[in-house]
VOGU-3710 file (C-alpha; in Angstrom, 3 decimals, decimal comma):
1> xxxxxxxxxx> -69,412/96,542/20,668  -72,306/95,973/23,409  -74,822/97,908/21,680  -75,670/95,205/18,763  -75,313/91,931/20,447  -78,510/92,935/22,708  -80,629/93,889/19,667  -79,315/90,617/18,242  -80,500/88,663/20,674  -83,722/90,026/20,943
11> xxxxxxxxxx> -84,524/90,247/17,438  -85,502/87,304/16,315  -88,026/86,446/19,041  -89,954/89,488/18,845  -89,681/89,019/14,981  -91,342/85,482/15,353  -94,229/86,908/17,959  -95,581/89,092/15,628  -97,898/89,898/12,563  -95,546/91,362/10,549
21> xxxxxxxxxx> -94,439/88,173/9,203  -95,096/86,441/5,629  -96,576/83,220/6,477  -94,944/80,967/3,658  -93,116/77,847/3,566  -89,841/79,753/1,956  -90,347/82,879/4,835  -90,380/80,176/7,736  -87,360/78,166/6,728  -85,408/81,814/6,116
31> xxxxxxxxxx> -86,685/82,951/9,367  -85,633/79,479/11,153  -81,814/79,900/9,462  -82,169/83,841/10,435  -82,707/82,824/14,053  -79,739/80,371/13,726  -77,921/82,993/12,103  -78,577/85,152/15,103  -78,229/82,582/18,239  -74,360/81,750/16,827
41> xxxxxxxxxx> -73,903/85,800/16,884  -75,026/85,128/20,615  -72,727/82,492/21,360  -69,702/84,063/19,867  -70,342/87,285/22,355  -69,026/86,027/25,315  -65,742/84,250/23,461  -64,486/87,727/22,284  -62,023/89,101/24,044  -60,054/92,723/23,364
51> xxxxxxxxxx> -57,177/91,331/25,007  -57,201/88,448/21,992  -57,638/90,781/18,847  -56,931/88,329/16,254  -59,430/86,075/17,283  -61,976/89,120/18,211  -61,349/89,824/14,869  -61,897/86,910/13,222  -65,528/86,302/15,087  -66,334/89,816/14,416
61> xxxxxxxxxx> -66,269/89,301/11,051  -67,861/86,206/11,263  -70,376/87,945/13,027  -70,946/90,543/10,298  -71,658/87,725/7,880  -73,690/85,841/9,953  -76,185/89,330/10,736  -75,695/90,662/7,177  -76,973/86,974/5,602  -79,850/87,019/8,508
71> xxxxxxxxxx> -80,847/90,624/7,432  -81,264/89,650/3,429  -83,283/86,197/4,797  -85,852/88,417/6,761  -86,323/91,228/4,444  -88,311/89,479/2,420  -90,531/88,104/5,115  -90,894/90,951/7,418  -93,636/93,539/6,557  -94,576/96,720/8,032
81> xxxxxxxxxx> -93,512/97,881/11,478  -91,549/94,965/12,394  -89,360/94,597/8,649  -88,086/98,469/9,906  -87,524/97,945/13,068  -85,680/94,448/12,810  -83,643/95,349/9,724  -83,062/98,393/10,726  -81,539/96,541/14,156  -79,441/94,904/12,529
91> xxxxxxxxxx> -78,059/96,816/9,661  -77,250/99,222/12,494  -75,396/96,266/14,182  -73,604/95,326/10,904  -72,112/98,961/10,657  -71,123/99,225/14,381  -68,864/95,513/13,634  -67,885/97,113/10,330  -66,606/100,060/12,198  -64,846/97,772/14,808
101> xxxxxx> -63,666/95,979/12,491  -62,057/98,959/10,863  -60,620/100,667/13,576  -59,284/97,465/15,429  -58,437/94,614/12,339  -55,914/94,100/9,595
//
């Protein structure tokens, strides 16, 4: 489960430091709720616990909507290099909870 929640947290402020961004009013407010998005992923690590699986479970899949809905704000906002590299990030980290999820959840 470690993997994702470092790319998560990294992400977004590489995301906001560089070029690849689409400077418009609708691409900053998506980007601001992405980064929200993304810090609650963050805070949410450190309160799962494998010896509590229902509630693991339960912010698991909170977390998969939370990075899912951050993806589809920043896909239209991220170009090049960076719109690759981020969404690629974290549709990787979306199947890694998904397969948690799977393996671990009712």
């Amino acid at each position: 489960m470690g993997r994702f929640w470092l790319a998560a947290a990294v992400m977004l402020g590489a995301v906001s430091a560089q070029a690849g961004v689409v400077d418009t009013p609708s691409c900053r407010a998506g980007l601001a709720r992405a980064d929200e998005l993304i810090h609650g992923v963050r805070l949410r690590e450190s309160r799962i616990k494998r010896d509590d699986m229902p509630l693991a479970c339960r912010l698991l899949r909170e977390n998969q909507r939370d990075l899912s809905e951050a993806g589809n704000l920043m896909e239209p906002c991220l170009t090049g290099h960076e719109k690759g590299e981020n969404l690629g990030q974290i549709r990787a980290s979306v199947g890694d909870i998904r397969d948690v999820i799977a393996r671990n959840c009712r």
